[in-house]
Structure formats: structure tokens, C-alpha cells
C-alpha positions as CSV (number, residue, x, y, z in Angstrom):
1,X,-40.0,11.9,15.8
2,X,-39.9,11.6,19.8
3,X,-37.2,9.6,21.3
4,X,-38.9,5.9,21.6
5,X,-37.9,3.7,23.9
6,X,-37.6,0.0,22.5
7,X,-37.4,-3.8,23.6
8,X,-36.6,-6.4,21.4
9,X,-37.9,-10.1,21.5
10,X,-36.4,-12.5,19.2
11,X,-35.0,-15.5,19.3
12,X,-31.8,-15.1,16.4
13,X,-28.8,-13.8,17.1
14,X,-28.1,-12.6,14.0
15,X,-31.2,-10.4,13.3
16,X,-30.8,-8.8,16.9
17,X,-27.4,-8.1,15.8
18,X,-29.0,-6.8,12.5
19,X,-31.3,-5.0,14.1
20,X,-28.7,-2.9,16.5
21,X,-26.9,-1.9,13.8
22,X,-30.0,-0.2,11.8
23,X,-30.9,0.8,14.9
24,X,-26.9,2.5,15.4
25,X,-27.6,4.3,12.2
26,X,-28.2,8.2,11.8
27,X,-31.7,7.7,10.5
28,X,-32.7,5.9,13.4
29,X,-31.5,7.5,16.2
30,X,-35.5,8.2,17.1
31,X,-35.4,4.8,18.6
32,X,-33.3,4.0,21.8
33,X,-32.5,0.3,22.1
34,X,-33.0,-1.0,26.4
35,X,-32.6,-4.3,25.7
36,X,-33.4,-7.5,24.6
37,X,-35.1,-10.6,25.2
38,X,-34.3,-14.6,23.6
39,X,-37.6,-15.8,24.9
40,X,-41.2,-14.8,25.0
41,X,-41.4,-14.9,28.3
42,X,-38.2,-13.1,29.7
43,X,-39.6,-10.6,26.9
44,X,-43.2,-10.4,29.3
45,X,-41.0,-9.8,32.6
46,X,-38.6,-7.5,30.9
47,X,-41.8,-5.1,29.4
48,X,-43.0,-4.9,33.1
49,X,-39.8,-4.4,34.8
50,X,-38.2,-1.8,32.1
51,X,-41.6,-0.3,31.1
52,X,-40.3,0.4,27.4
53,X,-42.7,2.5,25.3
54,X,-41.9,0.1,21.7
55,X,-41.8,-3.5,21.8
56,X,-40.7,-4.9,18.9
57,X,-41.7,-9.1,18.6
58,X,-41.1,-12.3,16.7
59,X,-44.1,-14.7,16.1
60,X,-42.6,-17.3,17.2
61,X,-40.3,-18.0,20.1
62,X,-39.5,-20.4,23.4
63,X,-41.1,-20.1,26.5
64,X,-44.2,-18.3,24.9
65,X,-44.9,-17.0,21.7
66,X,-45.1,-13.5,20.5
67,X,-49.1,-13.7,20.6
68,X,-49.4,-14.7,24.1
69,X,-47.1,-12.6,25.5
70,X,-48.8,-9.8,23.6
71,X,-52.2,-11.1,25.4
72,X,-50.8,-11.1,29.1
73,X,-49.4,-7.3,28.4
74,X,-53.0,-6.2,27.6
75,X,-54.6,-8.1,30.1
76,X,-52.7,-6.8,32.9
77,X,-53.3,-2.8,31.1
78,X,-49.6,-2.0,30.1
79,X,-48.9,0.6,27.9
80,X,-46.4,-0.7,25.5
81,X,-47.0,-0.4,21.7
82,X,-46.2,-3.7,19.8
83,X,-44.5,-3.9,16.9
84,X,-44.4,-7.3,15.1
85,X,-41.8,-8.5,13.2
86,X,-41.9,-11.6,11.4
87,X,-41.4,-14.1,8.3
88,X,-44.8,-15.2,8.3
89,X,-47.1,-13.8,6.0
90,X,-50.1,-16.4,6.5
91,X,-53.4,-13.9,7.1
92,X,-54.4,-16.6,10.0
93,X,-51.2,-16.1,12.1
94,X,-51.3,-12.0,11.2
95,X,-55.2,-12.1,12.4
96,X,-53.9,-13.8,15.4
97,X,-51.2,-11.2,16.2
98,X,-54.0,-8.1,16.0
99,X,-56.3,-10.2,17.8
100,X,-53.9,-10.5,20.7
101,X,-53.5,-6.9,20.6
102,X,-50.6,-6.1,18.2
103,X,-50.6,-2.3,17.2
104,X,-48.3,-2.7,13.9
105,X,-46.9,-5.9,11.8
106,X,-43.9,-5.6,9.4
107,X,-42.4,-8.7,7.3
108,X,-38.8,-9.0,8.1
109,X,-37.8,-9.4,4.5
110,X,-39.0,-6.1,4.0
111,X,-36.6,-2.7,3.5
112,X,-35.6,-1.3,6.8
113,X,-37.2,2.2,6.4
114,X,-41.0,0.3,6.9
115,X,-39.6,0.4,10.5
116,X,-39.2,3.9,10.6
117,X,-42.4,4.3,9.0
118,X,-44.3,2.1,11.3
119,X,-43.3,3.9,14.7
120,X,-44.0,7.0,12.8
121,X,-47.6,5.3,12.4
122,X,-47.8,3.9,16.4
123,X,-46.6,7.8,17.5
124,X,-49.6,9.1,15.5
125,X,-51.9,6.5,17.5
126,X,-52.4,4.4,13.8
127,X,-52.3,1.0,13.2
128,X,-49.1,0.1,10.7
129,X,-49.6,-3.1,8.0
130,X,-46.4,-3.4,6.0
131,X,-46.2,-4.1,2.9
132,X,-47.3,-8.0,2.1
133,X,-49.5,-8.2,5.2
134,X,-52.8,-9.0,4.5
135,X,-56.3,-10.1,7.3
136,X,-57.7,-12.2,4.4
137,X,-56.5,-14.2,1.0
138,X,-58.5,-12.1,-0.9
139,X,-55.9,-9.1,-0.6
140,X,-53.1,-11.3,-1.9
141,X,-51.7,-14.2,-3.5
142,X,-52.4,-17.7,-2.4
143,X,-49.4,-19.0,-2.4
144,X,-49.4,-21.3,0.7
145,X,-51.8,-23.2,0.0
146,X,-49.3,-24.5,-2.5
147,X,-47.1,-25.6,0.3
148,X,-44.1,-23.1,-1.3
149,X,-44.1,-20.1,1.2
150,X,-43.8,-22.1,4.7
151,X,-42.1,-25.0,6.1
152,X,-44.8,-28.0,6.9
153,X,-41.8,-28.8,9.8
154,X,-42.6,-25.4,11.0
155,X,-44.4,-26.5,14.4
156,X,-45.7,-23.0,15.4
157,X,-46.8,-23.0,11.7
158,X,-48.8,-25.7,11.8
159,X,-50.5,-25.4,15.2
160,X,-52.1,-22.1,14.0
161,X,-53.1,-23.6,10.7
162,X,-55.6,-25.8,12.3
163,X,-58.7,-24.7,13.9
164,X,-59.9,-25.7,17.5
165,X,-62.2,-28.0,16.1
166,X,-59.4,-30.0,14.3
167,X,-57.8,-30.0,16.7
168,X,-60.1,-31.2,18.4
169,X,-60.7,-34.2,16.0
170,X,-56.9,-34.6,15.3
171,X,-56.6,-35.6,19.2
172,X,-59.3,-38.1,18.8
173,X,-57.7,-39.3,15.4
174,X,-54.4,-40.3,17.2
175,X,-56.7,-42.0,19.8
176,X,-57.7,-44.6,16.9
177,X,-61.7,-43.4,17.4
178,X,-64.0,-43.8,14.3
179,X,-65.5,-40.9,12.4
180,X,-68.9,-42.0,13.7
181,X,-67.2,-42.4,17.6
182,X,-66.0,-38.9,16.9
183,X,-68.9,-37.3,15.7
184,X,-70.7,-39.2,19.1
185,X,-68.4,-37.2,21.5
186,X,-68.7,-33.7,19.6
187,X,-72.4,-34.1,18.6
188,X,-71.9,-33.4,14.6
189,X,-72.2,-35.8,12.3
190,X,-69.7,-38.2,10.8
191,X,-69.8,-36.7,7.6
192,X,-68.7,-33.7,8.8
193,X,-65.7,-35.2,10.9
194,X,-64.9,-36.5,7.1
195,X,-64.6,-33.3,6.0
196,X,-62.7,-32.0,9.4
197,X,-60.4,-34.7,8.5
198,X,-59.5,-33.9,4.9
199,X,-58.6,-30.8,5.9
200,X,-56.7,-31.3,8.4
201,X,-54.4,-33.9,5.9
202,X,-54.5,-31.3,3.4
203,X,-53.4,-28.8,5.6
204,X,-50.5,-31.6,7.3
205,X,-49.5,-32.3,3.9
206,X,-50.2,-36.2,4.5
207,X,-52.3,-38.2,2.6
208,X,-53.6,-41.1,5.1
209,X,-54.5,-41.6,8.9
210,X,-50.7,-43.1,9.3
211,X,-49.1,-40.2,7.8
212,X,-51.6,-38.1,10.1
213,X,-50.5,-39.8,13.2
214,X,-47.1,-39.4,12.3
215,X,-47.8,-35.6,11.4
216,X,-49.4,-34.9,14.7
217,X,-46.4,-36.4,17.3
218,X,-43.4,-34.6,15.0
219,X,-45.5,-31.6,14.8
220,X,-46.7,-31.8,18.9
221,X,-50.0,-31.0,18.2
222,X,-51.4,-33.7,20.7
């Protein structure tokens, strides 16, 4: 393989460090490390001053998440191919990463050679899904809908779990409205803004409009 020139954006310490020594490994000397970034958006200044030709991103970070700062790269036309890797392996937050313009995702529990295998996939103009990553719950397990495979304290987990429309609603929950004042402002019908609102405790993990509340100020969704 060409000689790739790479960025890193993530937030740990220790999987940066990780990272460098893969990266310091025979097998990966196709890959030349410029630099790295703690925060989303010293990671969207450092792409447009350094120009790398790999950017290699966490989901979630300060500043600005890996999403966003994907979006502002293509809006503004740079060239960099991104590389995703992450922990989460919710289809909604994967969707979300492709939408914003992602080129390849990889899980981070995954062997290190997907790595190499994904760049080799970006050089040849392809789009890389490591193993585990999925668009859609058809293509694998459901497992976190049990509420086992992510952390409900998870903020950037939870924002992305909701839909602008519960959102939405969840806003005008916390502001003490009624279903049927609700379903007034956003011209739908109470019974719907039932159903909004089951959801949005099932997806919270709470069980009641207190619990809800509560939910929504630790989580900062409002």
C-alpha cells in the first residue's frame, strides 16, 4: 500500500497510545502518524491546517463530536478519508456516521489487522464495514434493546437514541404541558404524543414522567 498520511481524534489517552504503537509496528508502516487531536474540534482545525489524507475518529468527543466534525469537512470539500473508530455498535449512531460522510467504520474491540484492511479498502475508493457493524437490526443481534450493550448514562448515547420528534415532545414534557397541549403545538394528535412518550421512557429506561424529568436534565437533552 501507499504511504497514508493519518490524523487521529480521540479523546483517551490510552487508546492513542495504543494506537501509536500498532501504528510503530512493521505491518503498519503504510500509515504515517502527523498528529493528534483530544477534541472534535481541534481535530476540524488540525484536518484543514495539516491536510492529512486518513482521518481516523471517535464517535464521541468534547467540543464536537466525530459526526459533526465529519459534516463541516464535507461541507467545506476537503479531501480527507474518514475512518471511524468506535465502541458503539447501535445501527442509529453507525447510520449517522455514513450520513455525515464517513468512508469506513471499525469497532474498537475488533483485531487490529481490520485497520489495515480498511485503508486498504479507502485506497481502492470502497467503503469499509468492520466486522459487527450493521445500517439496520435486521443484520444483527438485538441486543440493546435489552439495555446490556450501552450505558443509559451514556449522554451522547442517548441523544442519538431519540428522534427529532421526541425530542421534540421530551422538551415540552419537562415544561409540565399535557399530551393534548402537546399534540395542540405540533398538530398530531394526543394519542400519538402517548405513544411518542412511551418510547421515549422505554428508550430512557424510566418508567414515569418524574423519572423522565430526571432522565432528561442528567442526560442534557433539554
Amino acid at each position: 500500500m501507499m504511504k497514508v498520511k493519518a490524523l487521529i481524534a480521540d479523546d483517551h489517552p490510552i487508546f492513542v497510545e495504543g494506537l501509536k504503537c500498532i501504528l510503530r509496528q512493521p505491518g503498519y508502516s503504510f500509515l504515517e502518524l502527523i498528529d493528534t487531536a483530544t477534541n472534535g474540534l481541534e481535530a476540524y482545525h488540525k484536518v484543514k491546517r495539516l491536510n492529512p489524507e486518513l482521518l481516523l475518529i471517535d464517535m464521541n468527543m468534547p467540543e464536537m463530536d466525530g459526526p459533526e466534525v465529519i459534516k463541516r469537512l464535507r461541507k467545506e470539500g476537503l479531501p480527507v478519508q474518514v475512518l471511524v473508530l468506535s465502541m458503539y455498535d447501535q445501527p442509529r449512531l453507525i447510520r449517522k456516521a455514513f450520513k455525515a460522510g464517513a468512508d469506513a467504520y471499525v469497532l474498537k474491540d475488533k483485531a487490529p489487522e481490520e485497520l489495515k484492511e480498511a485503508v486498504e479498502a479507502l485506497q481502492n475508493q470502497e467503503t469499509y464495514f468492520g466486522k459487527g457493524v450493521h445500517l439496520n437490526e435486521s443484520g444483527r443481534h438485538k441486543r440493546f434493546q435489552t439495555g446490556k450493550t450501552y450505558d443509559r448514562s451514556d449522554q451522547f448515547v442517548s441523544q442519538h437514541l431519540l428522534t427529532k420528534r421526541e425530542l421534540e415532545i421530551l422538551n415540552l414534557i419537562v415544561e409540565a404541558h399535557s399530551n393534548k397541549e402537546i399534540g395542540k403545538r405540533l398538530f398530531i394528535s394526543d394519542q400519538t404524543v402517548g405513544v411518542h412518550r412511551k418510547n421515549i421512557m422505554r428508550k430512557l429506561g424510566v418508567t414515569n414522567t418524574a423519572g423522565l424529568i430526571k432522565a432528561a436534565h442528567y442526560h442534557a437533552l433539554i
